[in-house]
MDTraj code that builds the backbone (N, CA, C; nanometers):
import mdtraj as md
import numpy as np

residues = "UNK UNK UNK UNK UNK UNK UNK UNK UNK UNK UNK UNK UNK UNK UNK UNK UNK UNK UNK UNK UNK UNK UNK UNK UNK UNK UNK UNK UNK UNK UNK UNK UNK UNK UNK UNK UNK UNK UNK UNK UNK UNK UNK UNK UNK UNK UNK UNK UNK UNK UNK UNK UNK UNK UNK UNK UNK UNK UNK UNK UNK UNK UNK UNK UNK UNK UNK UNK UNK UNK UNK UNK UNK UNK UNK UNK".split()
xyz = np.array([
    [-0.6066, -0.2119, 0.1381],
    [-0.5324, -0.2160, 0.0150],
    [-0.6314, -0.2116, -0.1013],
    [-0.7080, -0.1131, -0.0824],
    [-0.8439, -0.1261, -0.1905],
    [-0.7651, -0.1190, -0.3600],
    [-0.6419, -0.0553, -0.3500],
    [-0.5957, -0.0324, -0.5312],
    [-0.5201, -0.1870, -0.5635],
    [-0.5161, -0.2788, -0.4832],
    [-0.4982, -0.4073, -0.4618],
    [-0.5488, -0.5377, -0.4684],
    [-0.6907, -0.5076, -0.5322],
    [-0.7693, -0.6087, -0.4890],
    [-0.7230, -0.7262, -0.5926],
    [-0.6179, -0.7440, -0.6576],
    [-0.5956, -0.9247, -0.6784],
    [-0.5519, -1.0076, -0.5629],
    [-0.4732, -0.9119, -0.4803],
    [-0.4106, -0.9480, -0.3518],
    [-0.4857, -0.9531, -0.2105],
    [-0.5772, -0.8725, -0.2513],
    [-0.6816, -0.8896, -0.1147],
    [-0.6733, -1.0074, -0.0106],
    [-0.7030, -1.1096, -0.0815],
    [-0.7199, -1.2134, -0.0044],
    [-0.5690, -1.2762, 0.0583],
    [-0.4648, -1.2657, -0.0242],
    [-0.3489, -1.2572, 0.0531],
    [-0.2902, -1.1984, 0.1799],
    [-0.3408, -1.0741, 0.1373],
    [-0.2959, -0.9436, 0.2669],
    [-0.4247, -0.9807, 0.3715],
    [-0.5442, -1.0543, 0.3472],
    [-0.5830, -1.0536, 0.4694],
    [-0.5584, -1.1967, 0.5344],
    [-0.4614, -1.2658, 0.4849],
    [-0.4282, -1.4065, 0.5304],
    [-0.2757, -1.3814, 0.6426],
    [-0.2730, -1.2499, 0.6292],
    [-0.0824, -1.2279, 0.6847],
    [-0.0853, -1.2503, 0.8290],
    [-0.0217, -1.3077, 0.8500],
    [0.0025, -1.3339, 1.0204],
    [0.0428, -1.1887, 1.0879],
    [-0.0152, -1.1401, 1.1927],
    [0.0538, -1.0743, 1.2932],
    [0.2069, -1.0715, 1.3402],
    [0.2502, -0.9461, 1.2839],
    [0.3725, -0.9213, 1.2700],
    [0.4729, -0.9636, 1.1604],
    [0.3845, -0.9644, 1.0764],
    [0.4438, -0.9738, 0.9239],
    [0.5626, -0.8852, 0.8649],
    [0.6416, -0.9143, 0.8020],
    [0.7436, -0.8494, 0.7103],
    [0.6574, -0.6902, 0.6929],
    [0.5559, -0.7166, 0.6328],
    [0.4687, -0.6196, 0.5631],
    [0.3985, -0.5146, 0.6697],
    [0.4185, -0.5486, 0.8139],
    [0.2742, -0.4482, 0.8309],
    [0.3280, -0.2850, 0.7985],
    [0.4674, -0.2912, 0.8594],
    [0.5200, -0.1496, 0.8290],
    [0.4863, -0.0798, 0.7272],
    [0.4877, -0.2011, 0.6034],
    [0.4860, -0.1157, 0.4803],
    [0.2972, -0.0638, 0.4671],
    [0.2784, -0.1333, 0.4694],
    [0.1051, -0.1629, 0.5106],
    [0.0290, -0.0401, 0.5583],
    [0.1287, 0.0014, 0.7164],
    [0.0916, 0.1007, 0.7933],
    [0.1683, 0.2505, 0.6995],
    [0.2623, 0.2209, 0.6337],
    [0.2778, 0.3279, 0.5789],
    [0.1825, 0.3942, 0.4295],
    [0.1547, 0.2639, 0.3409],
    [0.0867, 0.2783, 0.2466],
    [-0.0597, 0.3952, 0.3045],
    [-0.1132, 0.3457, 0.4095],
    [-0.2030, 0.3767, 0.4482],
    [-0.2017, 0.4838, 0.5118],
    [-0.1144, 0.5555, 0.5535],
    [-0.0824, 0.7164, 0.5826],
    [-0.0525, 0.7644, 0.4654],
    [0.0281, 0.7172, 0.3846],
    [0.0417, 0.8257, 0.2473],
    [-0.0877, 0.8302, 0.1850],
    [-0.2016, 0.7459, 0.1970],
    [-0.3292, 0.7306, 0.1061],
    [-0.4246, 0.8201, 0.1784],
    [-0.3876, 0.8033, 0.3093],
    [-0.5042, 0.9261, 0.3951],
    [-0.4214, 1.0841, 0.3548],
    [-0.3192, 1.0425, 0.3645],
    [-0.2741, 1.2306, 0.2978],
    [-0.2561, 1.2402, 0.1654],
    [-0.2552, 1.1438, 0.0374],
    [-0.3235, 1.1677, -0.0621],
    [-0.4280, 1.2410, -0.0430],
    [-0.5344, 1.1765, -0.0052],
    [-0.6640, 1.2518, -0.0381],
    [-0.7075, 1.3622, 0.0085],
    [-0.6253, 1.3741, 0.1255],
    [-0.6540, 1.5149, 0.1751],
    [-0.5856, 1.6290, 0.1402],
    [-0.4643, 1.6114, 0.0740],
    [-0.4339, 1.6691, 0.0189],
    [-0.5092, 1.7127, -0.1562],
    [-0.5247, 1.6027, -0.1747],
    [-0.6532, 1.6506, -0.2966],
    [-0.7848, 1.7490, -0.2939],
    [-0.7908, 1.6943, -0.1745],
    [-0.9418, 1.7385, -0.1005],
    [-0.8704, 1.8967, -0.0722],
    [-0.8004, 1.9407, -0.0306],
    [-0.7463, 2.0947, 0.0188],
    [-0.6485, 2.1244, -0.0230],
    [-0.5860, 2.0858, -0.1289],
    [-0.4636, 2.1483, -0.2428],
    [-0.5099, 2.1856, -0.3785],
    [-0.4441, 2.3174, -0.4533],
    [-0.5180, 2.2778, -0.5525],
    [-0.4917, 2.1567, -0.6623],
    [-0.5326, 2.1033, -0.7552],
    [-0.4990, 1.9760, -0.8423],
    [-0.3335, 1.9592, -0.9159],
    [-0.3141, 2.0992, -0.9186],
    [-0.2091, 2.1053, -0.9994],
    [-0.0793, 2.1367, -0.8909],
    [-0.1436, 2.0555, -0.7519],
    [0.0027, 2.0872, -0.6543],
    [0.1159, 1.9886, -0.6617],
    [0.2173, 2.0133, -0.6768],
    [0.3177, 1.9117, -0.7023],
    [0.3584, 1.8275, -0.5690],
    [0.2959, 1.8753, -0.4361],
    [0.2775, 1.7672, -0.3325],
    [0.1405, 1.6417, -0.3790],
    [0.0597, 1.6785, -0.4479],
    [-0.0152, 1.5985, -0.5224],
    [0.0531, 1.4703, -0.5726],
    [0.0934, 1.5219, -0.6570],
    [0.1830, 1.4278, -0.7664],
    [0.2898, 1.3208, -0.7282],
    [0.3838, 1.3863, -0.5958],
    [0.5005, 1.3350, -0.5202],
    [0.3971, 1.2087, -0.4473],
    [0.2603, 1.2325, -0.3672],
    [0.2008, 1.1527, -0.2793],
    [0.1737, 1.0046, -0.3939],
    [0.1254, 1.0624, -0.5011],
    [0.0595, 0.9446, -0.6119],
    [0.2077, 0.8605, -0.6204],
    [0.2757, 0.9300, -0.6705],
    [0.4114, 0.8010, -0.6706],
    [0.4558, 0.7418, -0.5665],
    [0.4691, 0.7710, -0.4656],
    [0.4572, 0.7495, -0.3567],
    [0.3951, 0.6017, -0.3292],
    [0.2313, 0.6293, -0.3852],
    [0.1508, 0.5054, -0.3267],
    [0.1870, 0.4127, -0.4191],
    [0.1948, 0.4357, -0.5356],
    [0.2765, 0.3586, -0.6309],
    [0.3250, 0.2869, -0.6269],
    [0.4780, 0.3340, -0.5708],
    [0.5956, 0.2862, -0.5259],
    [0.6039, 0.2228, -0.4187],
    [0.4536, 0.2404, -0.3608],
    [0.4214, 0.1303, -0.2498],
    [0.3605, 0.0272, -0.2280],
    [0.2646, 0.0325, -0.3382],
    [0.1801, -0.0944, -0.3668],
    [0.3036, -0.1623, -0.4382],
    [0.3876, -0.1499, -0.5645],
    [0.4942, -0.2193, -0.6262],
    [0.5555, -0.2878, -0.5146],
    [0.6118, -0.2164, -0.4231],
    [0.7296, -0.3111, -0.2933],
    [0.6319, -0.4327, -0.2056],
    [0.4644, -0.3622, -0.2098],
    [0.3682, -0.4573, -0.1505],
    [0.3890, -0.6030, -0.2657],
    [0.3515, -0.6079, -0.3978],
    [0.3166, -0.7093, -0.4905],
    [0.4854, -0.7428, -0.5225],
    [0.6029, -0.7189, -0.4828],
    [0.7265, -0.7937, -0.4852],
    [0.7373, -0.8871, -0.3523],
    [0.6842, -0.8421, -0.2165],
    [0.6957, -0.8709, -0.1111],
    [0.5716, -0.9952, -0.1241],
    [0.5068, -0.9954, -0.1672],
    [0.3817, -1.0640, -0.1570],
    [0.4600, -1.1946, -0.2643],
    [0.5029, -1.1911, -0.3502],
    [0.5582, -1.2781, -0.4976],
    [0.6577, -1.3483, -0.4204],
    [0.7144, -1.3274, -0.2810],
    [0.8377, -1.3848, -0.2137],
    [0.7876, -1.4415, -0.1236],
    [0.8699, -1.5907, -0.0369],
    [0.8406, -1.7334, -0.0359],
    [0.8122, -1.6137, 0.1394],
    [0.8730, -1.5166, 0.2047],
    [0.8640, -1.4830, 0.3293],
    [0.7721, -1.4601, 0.3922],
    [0.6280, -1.4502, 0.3211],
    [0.4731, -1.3429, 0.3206],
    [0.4203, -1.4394, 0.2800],
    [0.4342, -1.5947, 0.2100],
    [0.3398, -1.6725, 0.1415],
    [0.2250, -1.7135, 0.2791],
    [0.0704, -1.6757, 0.2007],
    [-0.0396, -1.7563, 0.3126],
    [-0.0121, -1.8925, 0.2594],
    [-0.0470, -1.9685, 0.4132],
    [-0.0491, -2.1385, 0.4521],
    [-0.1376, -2.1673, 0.3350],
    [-0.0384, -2.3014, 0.3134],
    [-0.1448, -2.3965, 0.2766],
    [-0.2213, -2.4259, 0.3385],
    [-0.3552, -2.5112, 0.2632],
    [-0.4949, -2.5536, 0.3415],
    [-0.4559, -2.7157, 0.2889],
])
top = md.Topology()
chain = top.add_chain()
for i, resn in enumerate(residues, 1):
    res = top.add_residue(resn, chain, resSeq=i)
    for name in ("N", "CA", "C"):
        top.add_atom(name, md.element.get_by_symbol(name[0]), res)
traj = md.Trajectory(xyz[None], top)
């Protein structure tokens, strides 16, 4: 979740089999085909543009999911 890092330390506190990994595992396929699509499209491709909102719209559902009592890391 590198565009994440206030949350870092949250997302690496999540228990196995979290609410989140789905979203997690998906963020992280749209971010590997972001870039490759950057990397071999030209800039001005509108699959470009669709992927960026995309991650967007995925980190946002990450930092609502994270703000809710279901995902909170343990107290120490």
């Amino acid at each position: 979740m590198l565009k994440l890092p206030a949350v870092r330390k949250q997302l690496q506190h999540l228990e196995e089999g979290s609410p989140l990994d789905g979203i997690l595992e998906a963020y992280d396929a749209a971010c590997s085909a972001l870039e490759r699509f950057r990397q071999n499209l030209d800039g001005g491709d509108p699959l470009i543009a669709e992927y960026e909102t995309v991650c967007v719209e995925i980190e946002i559902d990450v930092l609502g999911e994270l703000s809710g009592p279901s995902v909170a890391p343990p107290r120490s």
